[in-house]
C-alpha positions in Angstrom: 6.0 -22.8 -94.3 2.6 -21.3 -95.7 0.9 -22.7 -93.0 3.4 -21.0 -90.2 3.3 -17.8 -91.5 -0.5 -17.8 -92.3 -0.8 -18.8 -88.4 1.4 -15.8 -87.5 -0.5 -13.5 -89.5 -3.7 -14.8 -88.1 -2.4 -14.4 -84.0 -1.1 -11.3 -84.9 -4.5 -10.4 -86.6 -6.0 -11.7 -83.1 -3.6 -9.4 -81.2 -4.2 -6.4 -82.7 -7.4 -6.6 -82.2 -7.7 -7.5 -78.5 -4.8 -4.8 -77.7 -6.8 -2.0 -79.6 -10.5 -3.0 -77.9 -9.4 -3.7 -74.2 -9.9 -0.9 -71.7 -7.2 1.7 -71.1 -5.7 1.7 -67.7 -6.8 5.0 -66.6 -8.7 4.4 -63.9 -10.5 1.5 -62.5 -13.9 3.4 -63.4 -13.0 5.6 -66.3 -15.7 8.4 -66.5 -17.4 9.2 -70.0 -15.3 12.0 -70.3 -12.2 10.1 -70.0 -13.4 7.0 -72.0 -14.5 10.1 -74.7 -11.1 11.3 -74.4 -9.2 7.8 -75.0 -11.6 7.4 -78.1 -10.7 10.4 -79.6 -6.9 9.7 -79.0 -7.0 6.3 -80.6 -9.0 7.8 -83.7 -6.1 10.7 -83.7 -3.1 7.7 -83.5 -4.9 5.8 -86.6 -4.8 9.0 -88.5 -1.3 9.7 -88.0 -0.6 6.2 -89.4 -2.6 6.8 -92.4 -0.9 10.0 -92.9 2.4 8.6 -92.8 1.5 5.5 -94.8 0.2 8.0 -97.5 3.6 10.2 -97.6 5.3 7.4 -99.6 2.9 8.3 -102.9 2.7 12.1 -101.7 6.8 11.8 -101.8 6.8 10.3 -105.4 4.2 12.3 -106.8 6.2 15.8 -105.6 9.8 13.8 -106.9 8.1 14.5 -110.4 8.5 17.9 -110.4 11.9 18.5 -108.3 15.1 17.3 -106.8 14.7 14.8 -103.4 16.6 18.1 -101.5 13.6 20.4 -102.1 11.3 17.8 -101.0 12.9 17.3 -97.9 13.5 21.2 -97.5 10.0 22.5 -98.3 8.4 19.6 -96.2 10.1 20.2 -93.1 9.8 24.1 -93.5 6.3 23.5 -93.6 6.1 21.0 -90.5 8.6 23.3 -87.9 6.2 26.0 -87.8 3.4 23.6 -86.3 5.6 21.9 -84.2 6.7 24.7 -82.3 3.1 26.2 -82.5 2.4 23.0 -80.1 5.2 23.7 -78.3 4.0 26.8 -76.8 0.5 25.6 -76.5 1.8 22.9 -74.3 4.2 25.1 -72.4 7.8 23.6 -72.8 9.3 26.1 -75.0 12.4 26.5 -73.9 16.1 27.0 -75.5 18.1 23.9 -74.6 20.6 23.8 -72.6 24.7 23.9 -73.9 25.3 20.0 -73.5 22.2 19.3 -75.5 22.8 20.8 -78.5 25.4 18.6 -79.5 23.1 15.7 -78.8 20.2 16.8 -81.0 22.1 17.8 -83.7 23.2 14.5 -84.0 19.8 13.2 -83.9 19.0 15.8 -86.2 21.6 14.3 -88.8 20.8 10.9 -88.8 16.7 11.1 -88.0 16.2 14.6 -90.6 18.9 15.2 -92.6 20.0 11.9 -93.6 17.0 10.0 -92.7 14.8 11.8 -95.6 17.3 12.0 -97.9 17.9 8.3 -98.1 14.8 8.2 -98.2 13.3 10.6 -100.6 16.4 10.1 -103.2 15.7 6.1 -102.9 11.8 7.1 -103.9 13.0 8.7 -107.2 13.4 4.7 -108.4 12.0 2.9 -105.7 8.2 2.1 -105.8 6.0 3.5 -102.6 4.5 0.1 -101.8 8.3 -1.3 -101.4 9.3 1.4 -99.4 6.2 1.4 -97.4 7.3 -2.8 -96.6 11.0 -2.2 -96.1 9.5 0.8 -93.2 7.9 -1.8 -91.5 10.9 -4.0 -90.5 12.4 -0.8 -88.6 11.6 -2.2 -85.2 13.3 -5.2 -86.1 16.2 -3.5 -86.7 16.2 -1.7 -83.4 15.3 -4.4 -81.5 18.3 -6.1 -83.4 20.6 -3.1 -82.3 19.6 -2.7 -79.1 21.0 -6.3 -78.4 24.2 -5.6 -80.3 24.9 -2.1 -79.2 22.9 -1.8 -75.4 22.9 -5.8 -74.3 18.8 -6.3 -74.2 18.1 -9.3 -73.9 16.5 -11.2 -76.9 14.3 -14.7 -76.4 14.4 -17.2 -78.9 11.4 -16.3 -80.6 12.4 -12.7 -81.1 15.4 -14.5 -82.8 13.1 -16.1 -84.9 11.0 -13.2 -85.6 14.2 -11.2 -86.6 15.1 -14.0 -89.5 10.8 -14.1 -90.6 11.3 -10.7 -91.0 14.4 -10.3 -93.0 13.5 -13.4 -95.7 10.0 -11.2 -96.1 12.2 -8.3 -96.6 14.7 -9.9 -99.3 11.2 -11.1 -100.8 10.2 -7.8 -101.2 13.4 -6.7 -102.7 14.1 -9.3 -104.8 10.5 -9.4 -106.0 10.8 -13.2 -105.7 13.4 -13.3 -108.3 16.3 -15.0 -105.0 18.2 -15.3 -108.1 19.0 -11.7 -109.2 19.2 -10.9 -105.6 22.4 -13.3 -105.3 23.9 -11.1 -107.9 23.5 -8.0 -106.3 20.8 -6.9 -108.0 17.5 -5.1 -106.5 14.1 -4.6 -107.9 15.1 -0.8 -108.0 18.8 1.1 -107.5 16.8 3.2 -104.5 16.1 0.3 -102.6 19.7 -0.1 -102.0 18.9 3.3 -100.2 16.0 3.0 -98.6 16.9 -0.4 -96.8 19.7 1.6 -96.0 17.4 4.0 -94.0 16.4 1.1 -91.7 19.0 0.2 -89.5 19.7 4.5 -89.8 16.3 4.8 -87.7 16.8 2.2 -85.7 20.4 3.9 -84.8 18.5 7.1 -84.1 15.7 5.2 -82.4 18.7 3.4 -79.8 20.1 6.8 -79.4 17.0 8.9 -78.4 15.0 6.2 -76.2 17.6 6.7 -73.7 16.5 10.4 -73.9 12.5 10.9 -74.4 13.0 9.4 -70.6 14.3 12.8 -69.8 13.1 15.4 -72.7 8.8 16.2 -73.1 8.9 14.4 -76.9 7.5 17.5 -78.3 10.3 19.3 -76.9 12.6 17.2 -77.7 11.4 16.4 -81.4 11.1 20.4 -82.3 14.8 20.8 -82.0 16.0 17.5 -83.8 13.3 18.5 -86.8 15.0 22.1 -86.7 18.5 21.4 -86.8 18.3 18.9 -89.1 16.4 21.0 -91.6 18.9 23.7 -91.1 22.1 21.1 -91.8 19.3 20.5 -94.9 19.0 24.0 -96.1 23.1 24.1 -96.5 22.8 21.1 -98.8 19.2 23.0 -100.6 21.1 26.4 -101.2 24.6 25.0 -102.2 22.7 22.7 -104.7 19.0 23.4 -106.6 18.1 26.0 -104.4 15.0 28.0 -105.0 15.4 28.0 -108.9 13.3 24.4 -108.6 10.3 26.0 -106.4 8.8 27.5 -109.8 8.4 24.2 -111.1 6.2 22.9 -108.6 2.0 22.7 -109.9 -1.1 22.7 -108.1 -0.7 19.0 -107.1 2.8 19.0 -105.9 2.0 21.7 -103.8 -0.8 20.0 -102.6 1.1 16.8 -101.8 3.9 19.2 -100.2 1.2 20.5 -98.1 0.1 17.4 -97.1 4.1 16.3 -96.2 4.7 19.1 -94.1 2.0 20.5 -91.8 0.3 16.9 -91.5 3.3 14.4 -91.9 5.6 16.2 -90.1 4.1 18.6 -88.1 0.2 17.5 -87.1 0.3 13.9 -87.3 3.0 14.1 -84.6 1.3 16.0 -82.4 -1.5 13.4 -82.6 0.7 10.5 -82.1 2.3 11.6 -79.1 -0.7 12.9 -77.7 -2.3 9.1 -77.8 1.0 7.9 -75.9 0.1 10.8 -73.2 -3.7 8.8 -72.6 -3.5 5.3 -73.8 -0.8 2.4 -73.1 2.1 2.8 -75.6 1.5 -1.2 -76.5 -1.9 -0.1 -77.7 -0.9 2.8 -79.4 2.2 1.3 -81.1 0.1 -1.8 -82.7 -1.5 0.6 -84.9 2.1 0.8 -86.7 1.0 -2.5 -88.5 -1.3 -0.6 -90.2 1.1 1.5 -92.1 2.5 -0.5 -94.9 -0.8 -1.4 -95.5 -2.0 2.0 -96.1 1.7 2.6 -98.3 0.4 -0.1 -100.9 -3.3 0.6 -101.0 -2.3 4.4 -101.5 -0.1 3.8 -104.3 -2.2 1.6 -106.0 -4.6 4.3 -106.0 -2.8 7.4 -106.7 0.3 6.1 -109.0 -1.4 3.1 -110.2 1.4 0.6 -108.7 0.8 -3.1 -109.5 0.6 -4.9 -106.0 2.4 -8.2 -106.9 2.4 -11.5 -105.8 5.3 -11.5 -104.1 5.3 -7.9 -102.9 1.9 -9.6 -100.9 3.7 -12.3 -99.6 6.9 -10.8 -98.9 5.1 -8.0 -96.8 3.0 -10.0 -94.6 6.0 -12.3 -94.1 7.7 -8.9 -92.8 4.8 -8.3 -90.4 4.7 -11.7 -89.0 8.4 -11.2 -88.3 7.5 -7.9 -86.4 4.5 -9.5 -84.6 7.0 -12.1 -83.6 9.8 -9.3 -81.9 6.9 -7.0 -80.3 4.8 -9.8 -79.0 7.5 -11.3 -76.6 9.3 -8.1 -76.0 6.8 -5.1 -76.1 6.6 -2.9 -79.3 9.8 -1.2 -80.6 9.4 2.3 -80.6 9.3 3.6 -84.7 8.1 7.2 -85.5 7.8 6.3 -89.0 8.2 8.6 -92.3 
């Protein structure tokens, strides 16, 4: 069984590779400007992933000083204002229309409002290089709902992919120990959460695909960030409110800095502007990347042991996702 996985990791090793060095498609002679150009947006996508990777230790490191609410609240009160700063660079602001409303205040809910506080509250317990592995199964989990819920097709070997991935996530959760995981117990009570916050994604993943068709993603992503940090400020002011914000020192501020503006706000804006110039299979590979980052992050800044089976258990997960995005084209996850 060492053997297959080892060969997994090693093809999708291979894979990443090829898809990040082949050419772009943007012409059949790209020009230096336009070869300049798709360099610079493939440096910009592998800085959003390290950003995001490094908001699991950022996260923790601010859930010192206050409640899992004020994270969430400050963060994304930080983030709006550079979202919509690129909206009107880009010229789509625009106030949506009466039938969309309802729709992205549901995606609001589930991708802002409930989506960070599952996940911020699970980080309170739950170690950043866990959480960072458990994030990386999410396209599993929409590729899985997409063939529940929408009736895509799935090939054997996505099958297959979909049950690598879930043993290497009930190794990671479990931290080898099958045992303790039979009686219902987790290496942490917020990874009960936090695995929780997967199949939420991929929920809000299934629901929006259908709609970044017809919405700019900037557009589109402005409103769901701002109603679901207003349904998030009811929840801030009935609750801690601002009496927490006094609390905060010099490095939770900086690590809410680097949440809001560059998690939520910047590193967006890079993302989607590498989708706008390279091929979204190219772009999307980088994802692998991310748990990666997680672990070595909070090794270095909270001094988290990487285990044995935390190692295996995580590789295991990204064979699994190799596995589902190799015969069916990546599964689209916006992660943090």
């Amino acid at each position: 069984m060492i053997f297959v996985f080892s060969r997994g990791l090693y093809l999708m090793a291979k894979s990443m590779w090829e898809t990040m060095t082949e050419p772009a498609i943007l012409q059949t002679q790209p020009t230096l400007d336009q070869e300049r150009h798709r360099k610079t947006a493939l440096l910009g996508a592998l800085g959003a992933v390290v950003f995001w990777g490094g908001s699991f230790a950022a996260t923790k490191i601010v859930l010192r000083e206050v409640s899992p609410v004020t994270v969430v609240w400050i963060r994304f009160a930080m983030g709006l204002p550079i979202m919509g700063l690129t909206l009107l660079r880009r010229g789509l602001w625009a106030w949506p229309r009466a039938r969309e409303w309802g729709l992205f205040a549901l995606l609001g809910f589930l991708g802002i409002a409930f989506h960070q506080w599952l996940q911020s509250t699970g980080l309170v317990t739950s170690r950043a290089t866990t959480t960072g592995w458990i994030i990386a199964s999410m396209p599993v989990c929409i590729a899985l709902l997409g063939w529940l819920v929408l009736g895509e097709k799935l090939r054997r070997y996505q099958m297959a992919g979909i049950a690598v991935a879930l043993l290497g996530v009930i190794t990671v959760v479990s931290q080898g120990d099958f045992r303790r995981l039979a009686l219902g117990r987790l290496s942490a009570p917020g990874d009960a959460l936090i695995l929780l916050s997967a199949p939420n994604w991929a929920v809000f993943s299934v629901i929006s695909r259908r709609y970044l068709q017809r919405y700019p993603a900037v557009y589109m992503l402005f409103y769901v960030m701002a109603l679901g940090w207003a349904m998030t400020s009811v929840h801030f002011l009935l609750g801690p409110g601002f009496s927490e914000i006094p609390r905060l020192s010099p490095r939770g501020w900086l690590s809410l800095l680097f949440l809001g503006p560059i998690c939520s706000g910047w590193a967006y804006t890079l993302w989607y502007g590498a989708l706008q110039v390279l091929p979204a299979s190219r772009v999307g590979v980088m994802l692998y990347l991310e748990p990666l980052v997680a672990a070595a992050l909070a090794a270095a800044l909270l001094g988290e042991e990487q285990t044995l089976p935390l190692l295996l258990g995580g590789s295991v997960i990204l064979a699994g996702v190799w596995m589902v995005n190799r015969a069916g084209g990546c599964a689209r996850k916006d992660p943090a």
